[in-house]
gemmi code that builds the backbone of each chain (N, CA, C; Angstrom):
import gemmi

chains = {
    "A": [
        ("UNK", (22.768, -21.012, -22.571), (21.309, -21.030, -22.577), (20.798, -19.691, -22.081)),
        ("UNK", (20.738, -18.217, -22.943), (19.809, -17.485, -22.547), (18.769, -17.486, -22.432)),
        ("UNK", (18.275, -17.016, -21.520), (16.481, -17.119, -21.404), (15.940, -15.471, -21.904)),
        ("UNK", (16.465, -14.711, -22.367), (16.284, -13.223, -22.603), (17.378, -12.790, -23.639)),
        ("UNK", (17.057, -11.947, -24.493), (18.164, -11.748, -25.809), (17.224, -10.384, -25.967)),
        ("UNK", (18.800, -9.454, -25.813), (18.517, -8.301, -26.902), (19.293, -8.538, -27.993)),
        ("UNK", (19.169, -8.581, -29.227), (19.581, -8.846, -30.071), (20.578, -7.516, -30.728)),
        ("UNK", (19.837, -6.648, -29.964), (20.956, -5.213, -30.456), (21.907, -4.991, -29.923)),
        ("UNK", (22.824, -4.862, -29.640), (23.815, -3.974, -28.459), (23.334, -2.282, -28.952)),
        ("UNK", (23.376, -2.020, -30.289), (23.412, -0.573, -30.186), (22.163, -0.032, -30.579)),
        ("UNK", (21.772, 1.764, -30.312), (20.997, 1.805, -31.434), (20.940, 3.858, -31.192)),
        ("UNK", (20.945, 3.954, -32.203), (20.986, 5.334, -32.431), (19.737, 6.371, -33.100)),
        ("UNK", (19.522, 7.027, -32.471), (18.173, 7.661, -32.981), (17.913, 9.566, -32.608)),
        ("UNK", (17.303, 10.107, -33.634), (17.243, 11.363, -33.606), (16.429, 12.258, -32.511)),
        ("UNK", (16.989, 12.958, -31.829), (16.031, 13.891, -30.825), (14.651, 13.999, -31.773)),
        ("UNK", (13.905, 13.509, -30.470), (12.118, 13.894, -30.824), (11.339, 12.995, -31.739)),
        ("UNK", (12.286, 12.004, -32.010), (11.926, 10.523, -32.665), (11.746, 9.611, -31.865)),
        ("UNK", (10.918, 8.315, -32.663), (10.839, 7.632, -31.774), (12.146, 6.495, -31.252)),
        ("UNK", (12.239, 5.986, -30.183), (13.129, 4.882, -29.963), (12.467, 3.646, -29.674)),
        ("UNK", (12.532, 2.454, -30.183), (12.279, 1.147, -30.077), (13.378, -0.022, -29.829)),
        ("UNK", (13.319, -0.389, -28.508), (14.226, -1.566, -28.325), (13.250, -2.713, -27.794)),
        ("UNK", (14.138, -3.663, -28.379), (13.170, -5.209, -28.373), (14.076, -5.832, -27.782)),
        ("UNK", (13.259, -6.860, -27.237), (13.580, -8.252, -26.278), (12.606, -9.539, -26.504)),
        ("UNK", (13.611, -10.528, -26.852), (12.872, -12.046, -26.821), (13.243, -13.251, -25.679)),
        ("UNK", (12.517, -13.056, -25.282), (12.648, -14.396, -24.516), (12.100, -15.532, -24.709)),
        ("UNK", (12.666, -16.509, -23.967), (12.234, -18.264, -24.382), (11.315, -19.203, -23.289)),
        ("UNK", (11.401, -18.321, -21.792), (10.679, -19.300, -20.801), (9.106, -18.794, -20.764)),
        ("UNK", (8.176, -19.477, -20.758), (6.849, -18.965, -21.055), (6.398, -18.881, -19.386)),
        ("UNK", (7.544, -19.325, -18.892), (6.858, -18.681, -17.298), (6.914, -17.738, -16.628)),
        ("UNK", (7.275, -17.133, -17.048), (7.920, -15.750, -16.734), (6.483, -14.961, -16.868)),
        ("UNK", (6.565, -14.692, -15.156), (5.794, -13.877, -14.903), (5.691, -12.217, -14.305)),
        ("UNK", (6.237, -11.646, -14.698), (6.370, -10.134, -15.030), (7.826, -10.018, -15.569)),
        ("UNK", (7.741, -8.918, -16.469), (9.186, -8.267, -17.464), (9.352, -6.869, -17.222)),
        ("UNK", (10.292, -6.306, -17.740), (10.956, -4.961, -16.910), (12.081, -4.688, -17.361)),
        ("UNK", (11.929, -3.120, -17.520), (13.134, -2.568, -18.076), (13.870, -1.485, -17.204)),
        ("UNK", (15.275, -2.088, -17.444), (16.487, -1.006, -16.717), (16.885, 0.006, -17.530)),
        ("UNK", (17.323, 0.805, -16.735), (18.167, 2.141, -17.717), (19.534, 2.405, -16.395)),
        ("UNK", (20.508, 2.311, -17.721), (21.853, 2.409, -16.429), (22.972, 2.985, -17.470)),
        ("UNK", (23.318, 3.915, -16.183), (23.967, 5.599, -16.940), (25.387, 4.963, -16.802)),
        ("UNK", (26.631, 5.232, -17.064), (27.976, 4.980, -17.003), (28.272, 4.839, -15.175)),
        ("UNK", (28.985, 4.390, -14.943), (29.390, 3.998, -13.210), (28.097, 4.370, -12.309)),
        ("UNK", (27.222, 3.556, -12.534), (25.891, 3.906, -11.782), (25.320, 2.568, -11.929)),
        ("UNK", (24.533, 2.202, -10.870), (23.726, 0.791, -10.984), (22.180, 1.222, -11.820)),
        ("UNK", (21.809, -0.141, -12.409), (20.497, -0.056, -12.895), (19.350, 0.898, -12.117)),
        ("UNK", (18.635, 1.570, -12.967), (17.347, 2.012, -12.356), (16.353, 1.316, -12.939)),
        ("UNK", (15.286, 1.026, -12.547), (14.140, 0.679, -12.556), (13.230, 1.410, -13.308)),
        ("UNK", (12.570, 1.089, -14.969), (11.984, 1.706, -15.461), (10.813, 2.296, -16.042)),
        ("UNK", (10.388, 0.644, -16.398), (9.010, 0.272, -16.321), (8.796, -1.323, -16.065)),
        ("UNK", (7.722, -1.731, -16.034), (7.493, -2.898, -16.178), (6.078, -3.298, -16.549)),
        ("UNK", (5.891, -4.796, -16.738), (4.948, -5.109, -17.477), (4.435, -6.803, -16.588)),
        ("UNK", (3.151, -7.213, -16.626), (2.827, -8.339, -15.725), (2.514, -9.149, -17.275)),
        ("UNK", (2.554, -10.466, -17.170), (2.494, -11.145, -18.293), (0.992, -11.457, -18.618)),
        ("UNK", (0.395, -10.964, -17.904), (-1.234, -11.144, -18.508), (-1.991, -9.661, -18.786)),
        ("UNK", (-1.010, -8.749, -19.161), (-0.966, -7.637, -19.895), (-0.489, -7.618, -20.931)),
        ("UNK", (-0.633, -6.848, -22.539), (-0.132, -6.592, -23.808), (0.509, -5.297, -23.442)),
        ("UNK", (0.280, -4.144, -22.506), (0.785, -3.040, -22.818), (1.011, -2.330, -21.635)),
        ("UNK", (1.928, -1.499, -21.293), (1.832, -0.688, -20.006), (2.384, 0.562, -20.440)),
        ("UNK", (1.753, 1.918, -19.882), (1.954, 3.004, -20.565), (2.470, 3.986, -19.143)),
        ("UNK", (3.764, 4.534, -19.471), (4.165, 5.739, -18.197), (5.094, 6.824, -18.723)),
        ("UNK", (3.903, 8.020, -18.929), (4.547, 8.637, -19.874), (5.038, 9.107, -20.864)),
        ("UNK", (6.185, 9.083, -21.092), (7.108, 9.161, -22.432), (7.226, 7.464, -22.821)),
        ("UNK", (7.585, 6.613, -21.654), (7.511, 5.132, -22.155), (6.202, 4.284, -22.414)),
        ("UNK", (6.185, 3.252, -22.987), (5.286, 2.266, -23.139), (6.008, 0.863, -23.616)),
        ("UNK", (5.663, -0.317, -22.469), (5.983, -1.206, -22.884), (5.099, -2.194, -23.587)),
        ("UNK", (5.537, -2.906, -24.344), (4.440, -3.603, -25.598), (4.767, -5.373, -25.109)),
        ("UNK", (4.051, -6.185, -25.069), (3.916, -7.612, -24.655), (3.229, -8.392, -25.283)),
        ("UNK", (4.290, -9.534, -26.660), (3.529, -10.141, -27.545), (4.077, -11.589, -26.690)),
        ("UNK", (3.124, -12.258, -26.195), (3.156, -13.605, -25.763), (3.544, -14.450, -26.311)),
        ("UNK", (2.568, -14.678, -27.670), (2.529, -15.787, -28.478), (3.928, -15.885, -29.317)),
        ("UNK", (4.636, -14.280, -29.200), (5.995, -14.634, -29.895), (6.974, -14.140, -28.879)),
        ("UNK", (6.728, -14.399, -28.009), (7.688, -14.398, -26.171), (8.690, -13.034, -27.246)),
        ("UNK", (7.966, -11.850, -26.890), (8.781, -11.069, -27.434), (8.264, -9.284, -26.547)),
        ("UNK", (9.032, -8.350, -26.486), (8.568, -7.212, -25.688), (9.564, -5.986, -26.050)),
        ("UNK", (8.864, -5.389, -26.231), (9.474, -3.770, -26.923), (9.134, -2.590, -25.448)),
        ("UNK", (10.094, -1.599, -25.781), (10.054, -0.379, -25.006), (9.875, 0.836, -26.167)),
        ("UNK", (9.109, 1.673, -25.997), (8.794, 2.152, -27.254), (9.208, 3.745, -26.334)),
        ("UNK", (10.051, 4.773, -26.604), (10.316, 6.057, -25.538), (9.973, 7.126, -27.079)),
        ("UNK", (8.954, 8.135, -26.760), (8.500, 9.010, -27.209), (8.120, 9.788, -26.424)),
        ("UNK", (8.322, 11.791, -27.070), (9.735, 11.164, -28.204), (10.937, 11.296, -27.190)),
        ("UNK", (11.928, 10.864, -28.164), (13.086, 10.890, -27.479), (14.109, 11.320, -27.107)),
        ("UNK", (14.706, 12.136, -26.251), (15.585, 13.311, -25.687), (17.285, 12.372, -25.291)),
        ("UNK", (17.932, 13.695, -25.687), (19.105, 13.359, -25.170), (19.310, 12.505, -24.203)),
        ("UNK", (19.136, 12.909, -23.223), (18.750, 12.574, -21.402), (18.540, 11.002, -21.483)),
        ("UNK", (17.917, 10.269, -22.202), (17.099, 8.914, -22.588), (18.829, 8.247, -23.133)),
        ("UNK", (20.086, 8.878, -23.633), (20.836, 8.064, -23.865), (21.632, 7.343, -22.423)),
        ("UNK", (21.666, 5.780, -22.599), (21.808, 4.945, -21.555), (21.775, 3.691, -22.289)),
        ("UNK", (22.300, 2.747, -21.355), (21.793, 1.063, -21.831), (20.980, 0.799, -21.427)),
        ("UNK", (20.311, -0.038, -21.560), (18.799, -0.364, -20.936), (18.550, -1.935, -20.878)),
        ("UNK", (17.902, -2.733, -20.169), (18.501, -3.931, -19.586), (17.010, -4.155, -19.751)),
        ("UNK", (16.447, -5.084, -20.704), (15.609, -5.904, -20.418), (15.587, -7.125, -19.253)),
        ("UNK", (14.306, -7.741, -18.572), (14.788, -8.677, -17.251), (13.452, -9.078, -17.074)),
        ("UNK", (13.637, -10.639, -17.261), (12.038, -11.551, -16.537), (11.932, -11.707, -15.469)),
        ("UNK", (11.216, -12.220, -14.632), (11.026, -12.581, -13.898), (10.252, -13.419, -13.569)),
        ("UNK", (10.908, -14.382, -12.505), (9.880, -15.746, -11.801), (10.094, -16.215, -11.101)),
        ("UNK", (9.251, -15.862, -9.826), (8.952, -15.826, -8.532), (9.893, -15.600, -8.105)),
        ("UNK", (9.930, -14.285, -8.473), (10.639, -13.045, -7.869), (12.479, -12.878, -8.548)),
        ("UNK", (12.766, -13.991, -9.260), (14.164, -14.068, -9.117), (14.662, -13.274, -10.805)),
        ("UNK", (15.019, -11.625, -11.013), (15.156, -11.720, -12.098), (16.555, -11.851, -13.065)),
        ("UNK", (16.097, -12.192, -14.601), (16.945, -12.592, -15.425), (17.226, -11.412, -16.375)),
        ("UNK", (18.729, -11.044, -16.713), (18.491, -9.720, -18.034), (19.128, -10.206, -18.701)),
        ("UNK", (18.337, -9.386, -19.491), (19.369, -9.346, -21.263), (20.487, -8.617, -21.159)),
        ("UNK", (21.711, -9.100, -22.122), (22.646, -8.646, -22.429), (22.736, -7.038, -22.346)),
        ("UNK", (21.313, -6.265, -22.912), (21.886, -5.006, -22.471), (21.873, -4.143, -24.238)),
        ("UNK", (20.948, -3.081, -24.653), (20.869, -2.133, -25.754), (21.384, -0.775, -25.307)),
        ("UNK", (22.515, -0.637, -26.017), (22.863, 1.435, -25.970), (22.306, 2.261, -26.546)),
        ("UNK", (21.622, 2.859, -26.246), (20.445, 4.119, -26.993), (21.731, 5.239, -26.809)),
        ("UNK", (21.536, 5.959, -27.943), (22.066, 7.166, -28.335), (21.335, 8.043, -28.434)),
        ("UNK", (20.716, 9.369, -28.261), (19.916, 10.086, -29.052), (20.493, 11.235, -29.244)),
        ("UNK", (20.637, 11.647, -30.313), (21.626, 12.403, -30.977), (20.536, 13.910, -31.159)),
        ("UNK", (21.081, 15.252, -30.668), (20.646, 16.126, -30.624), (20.316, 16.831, -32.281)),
    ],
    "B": [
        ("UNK", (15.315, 9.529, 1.141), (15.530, 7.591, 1.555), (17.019, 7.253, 0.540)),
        ("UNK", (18.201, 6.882, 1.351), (19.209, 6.776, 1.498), (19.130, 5.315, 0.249)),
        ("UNK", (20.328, 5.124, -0.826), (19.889, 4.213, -2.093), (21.112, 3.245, -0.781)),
        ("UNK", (21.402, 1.930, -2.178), (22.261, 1.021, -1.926), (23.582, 1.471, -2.183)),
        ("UNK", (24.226, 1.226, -0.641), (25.685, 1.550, -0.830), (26.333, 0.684, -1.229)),
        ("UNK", (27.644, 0.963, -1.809), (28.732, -0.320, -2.373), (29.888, 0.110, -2.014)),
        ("UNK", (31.110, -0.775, -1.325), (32.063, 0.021, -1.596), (32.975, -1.233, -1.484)),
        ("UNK", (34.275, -1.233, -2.406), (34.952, -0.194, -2.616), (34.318, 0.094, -4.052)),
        ("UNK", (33.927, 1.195, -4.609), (33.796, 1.243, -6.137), (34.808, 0.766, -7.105)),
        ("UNK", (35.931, 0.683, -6.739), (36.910, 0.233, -7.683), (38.079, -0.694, -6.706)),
        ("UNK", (38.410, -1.878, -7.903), (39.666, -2.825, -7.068), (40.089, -3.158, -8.279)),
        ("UNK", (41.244, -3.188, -8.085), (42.559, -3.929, -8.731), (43.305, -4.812, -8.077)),
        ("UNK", (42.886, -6.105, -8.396), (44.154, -7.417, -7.592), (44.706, -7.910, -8.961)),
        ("UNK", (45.710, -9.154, -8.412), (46.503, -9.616, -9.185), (45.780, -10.918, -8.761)),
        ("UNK", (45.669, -11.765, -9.900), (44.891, -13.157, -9.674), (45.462, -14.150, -8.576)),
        ("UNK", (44.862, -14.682, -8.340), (45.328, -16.071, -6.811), (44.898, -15.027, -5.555)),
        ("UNK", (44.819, -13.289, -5.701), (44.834, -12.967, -4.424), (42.852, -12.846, -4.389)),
        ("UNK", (42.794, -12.302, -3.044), (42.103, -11.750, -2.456), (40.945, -11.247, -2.100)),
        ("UNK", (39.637, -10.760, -2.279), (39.279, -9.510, -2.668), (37.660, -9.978, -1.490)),
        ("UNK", (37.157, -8.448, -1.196), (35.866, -8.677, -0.538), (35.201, -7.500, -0.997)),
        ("UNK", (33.767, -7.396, -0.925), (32.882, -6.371, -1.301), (31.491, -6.123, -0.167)),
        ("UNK", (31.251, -4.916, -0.281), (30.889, -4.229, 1.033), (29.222, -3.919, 0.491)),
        ("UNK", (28.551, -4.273, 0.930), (27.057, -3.448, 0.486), (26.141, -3.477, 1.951)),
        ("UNK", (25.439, -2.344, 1.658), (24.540, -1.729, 2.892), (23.562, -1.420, 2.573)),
        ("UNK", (22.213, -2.417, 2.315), (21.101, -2.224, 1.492), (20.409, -0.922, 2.198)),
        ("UNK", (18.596, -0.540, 1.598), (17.945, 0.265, 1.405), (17.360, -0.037, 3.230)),
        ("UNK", (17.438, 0.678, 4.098), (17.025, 0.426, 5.047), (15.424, -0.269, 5.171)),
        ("UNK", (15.681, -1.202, 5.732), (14.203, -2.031, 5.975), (13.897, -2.889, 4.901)),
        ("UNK", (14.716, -3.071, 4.044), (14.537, -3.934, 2.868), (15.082, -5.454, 3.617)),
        ("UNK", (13.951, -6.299, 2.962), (14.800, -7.824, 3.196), (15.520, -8.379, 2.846)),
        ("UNK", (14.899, -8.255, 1.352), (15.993, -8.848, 0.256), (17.017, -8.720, -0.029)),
        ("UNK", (18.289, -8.812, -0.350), (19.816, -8.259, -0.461), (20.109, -9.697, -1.587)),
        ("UNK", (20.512, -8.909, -2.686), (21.446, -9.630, -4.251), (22.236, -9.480, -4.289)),
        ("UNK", (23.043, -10.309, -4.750), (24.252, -9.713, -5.490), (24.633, -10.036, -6.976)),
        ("UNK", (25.182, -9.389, -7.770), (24.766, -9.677, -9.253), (26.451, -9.532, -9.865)),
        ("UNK", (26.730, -10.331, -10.773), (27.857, -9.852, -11.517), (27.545, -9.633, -13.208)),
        ("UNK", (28.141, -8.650, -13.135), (28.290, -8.051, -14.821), (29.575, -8.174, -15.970)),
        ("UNK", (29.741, -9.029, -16.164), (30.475, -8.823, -17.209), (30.622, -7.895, -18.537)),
        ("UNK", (31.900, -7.416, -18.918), (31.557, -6.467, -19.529), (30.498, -6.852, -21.043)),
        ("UNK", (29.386, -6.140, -21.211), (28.807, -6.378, -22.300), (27.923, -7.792, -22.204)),
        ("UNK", (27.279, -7.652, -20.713), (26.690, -9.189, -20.785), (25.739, -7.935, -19.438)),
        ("UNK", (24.245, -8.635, -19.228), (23.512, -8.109, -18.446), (24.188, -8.787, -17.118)),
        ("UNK", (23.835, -8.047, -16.163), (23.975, -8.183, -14.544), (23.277, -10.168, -14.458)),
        ("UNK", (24.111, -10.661, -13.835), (23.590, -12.153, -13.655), (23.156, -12.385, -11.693)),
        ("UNK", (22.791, -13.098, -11.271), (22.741, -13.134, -9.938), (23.471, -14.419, -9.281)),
        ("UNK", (24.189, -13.982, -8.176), (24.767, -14.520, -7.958), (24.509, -15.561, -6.722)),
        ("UNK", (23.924, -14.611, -5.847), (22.875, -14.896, -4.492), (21.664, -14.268, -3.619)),
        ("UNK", (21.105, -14.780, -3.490), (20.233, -14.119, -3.389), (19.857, -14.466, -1.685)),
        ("UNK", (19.671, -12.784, -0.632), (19.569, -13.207, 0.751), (17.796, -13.000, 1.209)),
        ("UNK", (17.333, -13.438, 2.071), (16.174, -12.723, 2.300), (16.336, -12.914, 3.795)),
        ("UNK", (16.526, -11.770, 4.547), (16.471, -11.291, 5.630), (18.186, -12.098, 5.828)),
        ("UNK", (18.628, -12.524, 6.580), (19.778, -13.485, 6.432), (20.152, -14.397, 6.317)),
        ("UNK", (19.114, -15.220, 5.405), (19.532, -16.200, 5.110), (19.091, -16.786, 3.786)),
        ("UNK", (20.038, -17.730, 3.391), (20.136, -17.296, 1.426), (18.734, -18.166, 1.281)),
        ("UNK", (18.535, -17.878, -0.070), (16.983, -18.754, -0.840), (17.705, -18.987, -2.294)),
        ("UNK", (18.483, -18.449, -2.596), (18.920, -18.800, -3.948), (20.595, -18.071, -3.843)),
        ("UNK", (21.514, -19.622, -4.305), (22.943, -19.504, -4.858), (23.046, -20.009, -5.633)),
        ("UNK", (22.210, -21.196, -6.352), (22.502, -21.781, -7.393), (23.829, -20.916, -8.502)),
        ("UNK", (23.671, -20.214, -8.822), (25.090, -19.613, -9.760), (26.065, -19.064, -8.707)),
        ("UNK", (26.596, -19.798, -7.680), (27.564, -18.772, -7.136), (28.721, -19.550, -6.803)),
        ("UNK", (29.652, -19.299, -7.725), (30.866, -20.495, -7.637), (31.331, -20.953, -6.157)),
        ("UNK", (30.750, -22.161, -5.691), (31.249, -21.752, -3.841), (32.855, -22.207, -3.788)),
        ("UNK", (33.057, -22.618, -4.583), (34.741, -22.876, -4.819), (35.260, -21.731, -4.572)),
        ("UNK", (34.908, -20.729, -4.747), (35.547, -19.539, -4.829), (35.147, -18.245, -4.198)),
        ("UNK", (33.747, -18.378, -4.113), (33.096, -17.006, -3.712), (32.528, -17.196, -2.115)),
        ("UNK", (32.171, -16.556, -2.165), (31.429, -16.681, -0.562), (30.458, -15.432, -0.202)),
        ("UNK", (29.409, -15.794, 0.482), (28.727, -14.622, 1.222), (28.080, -14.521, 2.261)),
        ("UNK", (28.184, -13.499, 3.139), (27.116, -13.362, 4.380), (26.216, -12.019, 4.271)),
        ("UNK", (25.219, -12.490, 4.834), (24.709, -11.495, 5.749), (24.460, -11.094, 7.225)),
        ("UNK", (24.750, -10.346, 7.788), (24.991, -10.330, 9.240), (24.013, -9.644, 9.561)),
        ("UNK", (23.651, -10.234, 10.571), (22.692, -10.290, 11.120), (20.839, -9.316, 10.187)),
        ("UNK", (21.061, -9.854, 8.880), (20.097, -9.582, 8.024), (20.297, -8.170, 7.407)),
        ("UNK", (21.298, -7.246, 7.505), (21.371, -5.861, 7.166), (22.314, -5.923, 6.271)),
        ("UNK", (23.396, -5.261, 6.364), (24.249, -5.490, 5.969), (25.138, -6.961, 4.949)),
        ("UNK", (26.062, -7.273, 4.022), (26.167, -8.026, 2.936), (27.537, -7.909, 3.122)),
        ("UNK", (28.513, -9.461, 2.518), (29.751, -9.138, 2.203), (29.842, -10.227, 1.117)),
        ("UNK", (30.677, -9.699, -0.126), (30.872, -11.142, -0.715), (32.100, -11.084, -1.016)),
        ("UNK", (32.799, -12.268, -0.946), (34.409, -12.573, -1.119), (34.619, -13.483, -2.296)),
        ("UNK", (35.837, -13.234, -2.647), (36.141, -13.909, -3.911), (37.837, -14.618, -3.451)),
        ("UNK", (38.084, -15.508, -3.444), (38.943, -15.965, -2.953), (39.243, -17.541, -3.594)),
        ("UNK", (40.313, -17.954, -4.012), (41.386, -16.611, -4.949), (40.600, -16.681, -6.184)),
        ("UNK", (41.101, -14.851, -6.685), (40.470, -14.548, -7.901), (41.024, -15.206, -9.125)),
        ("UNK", (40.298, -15.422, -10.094), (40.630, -15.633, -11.399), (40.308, -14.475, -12.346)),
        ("UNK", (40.921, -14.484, -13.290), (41.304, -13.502, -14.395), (39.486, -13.157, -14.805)),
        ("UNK", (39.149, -13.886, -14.916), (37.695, -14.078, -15.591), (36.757, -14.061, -14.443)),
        ("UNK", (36.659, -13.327, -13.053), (36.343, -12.705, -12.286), (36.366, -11.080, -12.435)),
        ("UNK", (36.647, -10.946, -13.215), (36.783, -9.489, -13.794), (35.795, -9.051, -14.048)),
        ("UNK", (34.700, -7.962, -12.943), (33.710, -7.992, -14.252), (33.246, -6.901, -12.927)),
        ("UNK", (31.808, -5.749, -13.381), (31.624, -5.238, -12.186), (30.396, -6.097, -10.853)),
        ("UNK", (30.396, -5.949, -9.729), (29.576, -6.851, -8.601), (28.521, -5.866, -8.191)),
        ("UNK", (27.271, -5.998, -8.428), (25.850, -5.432, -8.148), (25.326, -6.276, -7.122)),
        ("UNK", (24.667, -5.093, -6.066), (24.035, -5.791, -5.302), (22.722, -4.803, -5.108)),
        ("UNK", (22.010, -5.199, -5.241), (20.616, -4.942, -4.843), (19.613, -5.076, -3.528)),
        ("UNK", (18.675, -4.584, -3.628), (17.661, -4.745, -2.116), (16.354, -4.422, -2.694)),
        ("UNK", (15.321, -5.668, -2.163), (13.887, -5.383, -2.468), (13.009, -5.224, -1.291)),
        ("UNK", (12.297, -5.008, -0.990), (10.987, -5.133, 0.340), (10.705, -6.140, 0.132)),
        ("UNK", (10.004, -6.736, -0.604), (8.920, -7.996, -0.917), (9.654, -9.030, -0.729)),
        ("UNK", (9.195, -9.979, -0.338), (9.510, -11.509, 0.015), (9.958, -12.328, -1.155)),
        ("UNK", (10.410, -13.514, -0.878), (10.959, -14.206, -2.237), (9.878, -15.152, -2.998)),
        ("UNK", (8.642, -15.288, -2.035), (7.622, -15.839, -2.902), (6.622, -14.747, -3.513)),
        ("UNK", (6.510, -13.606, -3.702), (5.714, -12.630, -4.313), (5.593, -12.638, -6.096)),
        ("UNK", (5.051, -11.965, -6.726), (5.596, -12.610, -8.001), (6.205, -11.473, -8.771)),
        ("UNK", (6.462, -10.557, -7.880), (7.280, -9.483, -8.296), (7.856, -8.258, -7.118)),
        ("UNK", (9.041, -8.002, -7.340), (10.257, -7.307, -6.522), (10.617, -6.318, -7.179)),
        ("UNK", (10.225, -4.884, -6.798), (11.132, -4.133, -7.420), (12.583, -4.072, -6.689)),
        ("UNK", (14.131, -4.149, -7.847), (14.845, -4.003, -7.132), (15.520, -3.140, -7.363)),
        ("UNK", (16.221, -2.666, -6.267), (17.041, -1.431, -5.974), (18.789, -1.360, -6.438)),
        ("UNK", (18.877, -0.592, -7.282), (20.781, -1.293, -7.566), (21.111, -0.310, -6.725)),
        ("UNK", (22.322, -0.655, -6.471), (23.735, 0.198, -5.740), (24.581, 0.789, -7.078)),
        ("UNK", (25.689, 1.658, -6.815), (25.878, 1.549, -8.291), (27.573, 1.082, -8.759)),
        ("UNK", (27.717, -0.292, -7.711), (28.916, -1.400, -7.923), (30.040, -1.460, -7.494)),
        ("UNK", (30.800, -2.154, -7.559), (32.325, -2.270, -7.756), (32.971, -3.193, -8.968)),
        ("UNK", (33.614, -2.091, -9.537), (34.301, -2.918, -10.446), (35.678, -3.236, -10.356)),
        ("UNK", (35.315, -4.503, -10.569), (36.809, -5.729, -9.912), (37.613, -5.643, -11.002)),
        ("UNK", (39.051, -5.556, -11.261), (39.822, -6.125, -12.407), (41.148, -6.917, -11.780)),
        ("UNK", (40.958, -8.018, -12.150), (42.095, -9.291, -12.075), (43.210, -9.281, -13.258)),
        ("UNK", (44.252, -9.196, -12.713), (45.364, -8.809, -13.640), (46.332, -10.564, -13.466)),
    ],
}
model = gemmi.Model(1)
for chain_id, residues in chains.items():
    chain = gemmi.Chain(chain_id)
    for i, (resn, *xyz) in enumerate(residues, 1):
        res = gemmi.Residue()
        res.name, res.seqid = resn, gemmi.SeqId(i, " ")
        for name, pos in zip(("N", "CA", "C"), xyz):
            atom = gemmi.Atom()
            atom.name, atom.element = name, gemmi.Element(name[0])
            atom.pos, atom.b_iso = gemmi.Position(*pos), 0.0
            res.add_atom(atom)
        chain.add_residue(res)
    model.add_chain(chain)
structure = gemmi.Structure()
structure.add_model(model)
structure.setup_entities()
C-alpha cells in the first residue's frame, strides 16, 4: 500500500532545459508535500515544499505545482544544470510524520 | 551549525549477528528519526523520538530492532539478529518542531549502510 508513487525511477534531460518530475499520491490528508534531492553517500536535503491549500510554490530555479483534485504534484527545475543531477524524493506529510516516494534520478547531460 | 552525525557509515555482518547505529542530532533539535532505505525504495521511518521519548514505532520490527534515546540527545538503534533483508542504508534525522505541528523540516545525516551477508 503506497501512499506516494513516483512512477519514474529515471529521467534524463538536456543542460538549460526544462526538468519535470511527478508524484501521485492517494491520502487526501496529507497536509504539506516536499521534495528531497540526495547526492550519492549523502542523506536527503530538503528542497522545496508545498502546504496543501496551495497550487504552487516558487524558489528560484524550482517551482512546485499542486493538483488536488488529481492528488498529483510536479517539481518543475529551470533551467536545468548539471549540478541538479541527483535523486529526488518526493514526501507527504501528516501531522508531522513524513512519507516518500520511491525516489526519480535526474541526469542532466551537459 | 554542525548537520546530523551517523556513524559507522559503513557495516558488514553476517546474518544472526549483531549490529548498532550511532546518531547525534542537530543540536537543540527535539525530534530524532530514524529511517531505512532500501535499495531503490524511498527512506521509510522507522521511529520516531521527540525529546526522549518515542510518539511513533508503528513500523519498527520490535522483534528485532530496538531504540533509545538518552537522555533526549543523542540516538542508538540496534538490530539484533540481523536478517539478510535488513540490508538496506539507516537514516536518521532531527527536526525543531514538535510532533503535533503540521509541518517539520527534517534534517538527514548522511547514513549507514548495513549489508547482511
Amino acid at each position: 500500500d503506497q501512499q506516494v508513487k513516483q512512477n519514474s525511477p529515471s529521467l534524463s534531460v538536456q543542460e538549460g532545459r526544462i526538468s519535470i518530475l511527478n508524484c501521485d499520491y492517494t491520502n487526501s490528508m496529507f497536509d504539506y508535500f516536499l521534495w528531497y534531492k540526495k547526492y550519492p553517500a549523502e542523506g536527503p536535503t530538503f528542497l522545496i515544499s508545498i502546504s496543501s491549500i496551495k497550487d504552487k510554490n516558487e524558489d528560484g530555479r524550482f517551482t512546485v505545482f499542486l493538483n488536488k483534485s488529481a492528488k498529483h504534484l510536479s517539481l518543475h527545475i529551470v533551467p536545468s544544470q548539471p549540478g541538479d543531477s541527483a535523486v529526488y524524493f518526493c514526501a507527504a506529510s501528516q501531522g508531522g510524520k513524513l512519507i516518500f516516494g520511491q525516489g526519480t534520478e535526474l541526469s542532466v547531460k551537459p | 551549525e554542525a548537520g546530523v552525525a551517523q556513524s559507522p557509515r559503513y557495516k558488514i555482518i553476517e546474518k544472526r549477528q549483531s549490529v548498532a547505529f550511532w546518531c547525534n542530532p542537530i543540536s537543540g533539535h527535539a525530534t530524532l528519526y530514524w529511517y531505512q532505505q532500501i535499495l531503490g525504495q524511498g527512506p521509510k521511518l522507522l521511529i520516531q523520538f521527540q525529546n526522549n521519548g518515542v510518539v511513533d514505532d508503528s513500523q519498527l520490527p520490535k522483534d528485532r530492532f530496538s531504540a533509545e534515546r538518552l537522555k533526549g540527545v543523542d540516538s542508538t538503534l540496534k538490530i539484533q539478529p540481523a536478517k539478510l533483508e535488513d540490508s538496506a542504508v539507516y537514516l536518521c534525522a532531527s527536526s525543531s518542531g514538535d510532533y503535533f505541528r503540521a509541518y517539520n523540516e527534517q534534517f538527514f545525516g548522511p547514513g549507514t549502510r548495513l549489508t547482511v551477508l
